[in-house]
N, C-alpha and C positions, 0 to 999 in steps of 0.2 A: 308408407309401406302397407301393402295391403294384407290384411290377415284375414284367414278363413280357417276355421276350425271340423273338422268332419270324422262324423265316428259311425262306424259301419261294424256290424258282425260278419266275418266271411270265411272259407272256409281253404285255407290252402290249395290250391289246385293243381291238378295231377300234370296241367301243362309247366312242360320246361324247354329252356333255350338257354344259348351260349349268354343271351343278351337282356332276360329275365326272367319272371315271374308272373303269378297273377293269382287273384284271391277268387274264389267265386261266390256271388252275393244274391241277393235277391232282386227282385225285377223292381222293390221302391229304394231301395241300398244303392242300385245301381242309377238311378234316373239322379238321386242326390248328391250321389259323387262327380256325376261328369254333365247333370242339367239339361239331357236330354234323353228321351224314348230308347232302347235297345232294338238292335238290329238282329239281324240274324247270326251275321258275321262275330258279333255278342255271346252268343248262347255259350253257356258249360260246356264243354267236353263230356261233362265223367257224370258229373250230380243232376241231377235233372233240376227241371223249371228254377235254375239260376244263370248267371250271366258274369263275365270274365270282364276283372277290372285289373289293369295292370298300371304296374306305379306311375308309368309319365302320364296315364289320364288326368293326376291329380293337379300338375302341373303347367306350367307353358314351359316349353323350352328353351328360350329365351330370356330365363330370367335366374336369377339365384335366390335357392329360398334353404329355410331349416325347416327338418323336417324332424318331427317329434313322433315313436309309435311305442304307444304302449299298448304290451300283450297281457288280456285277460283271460286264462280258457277255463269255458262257459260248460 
């Protein structure tokens, strides 16, 4: 079973949908969580010079995992 552990600061975002969520992070937050450069398509909405991580980036789809999230507000 593959394990990977990841811990990011981010910032709730003002984006919503029927179908989810998304945090907004920083531009090193973001390259760490999903392993590549951000796009444009990326960018914040609302906060500036951050970038929208939404939960299936953490994941593949095709596979079953646990997911563990502990909230600390900083």
């Amino acid at each position: 079973m593959e394990k990977k552990e990841i811990e990011f600061i981010g910032i709730a975002s003002q984006y919503k949908s029927e179908e989810s969520f998304a945090w907004d992070v920083s531009k090193e937050d973001f390259i760490k969580i999903t392993g590549r450069e951000p796009n444009q398509n990326d960018k914040g909405i609302y906060i500036k010079d951050t970038y929208r991580v939404f939960p299936e980036m953490l994941y593949k789809e095709d596979s079953k995992y646990k997911i563990k999230i502990y909230i600390e507000k900083l």
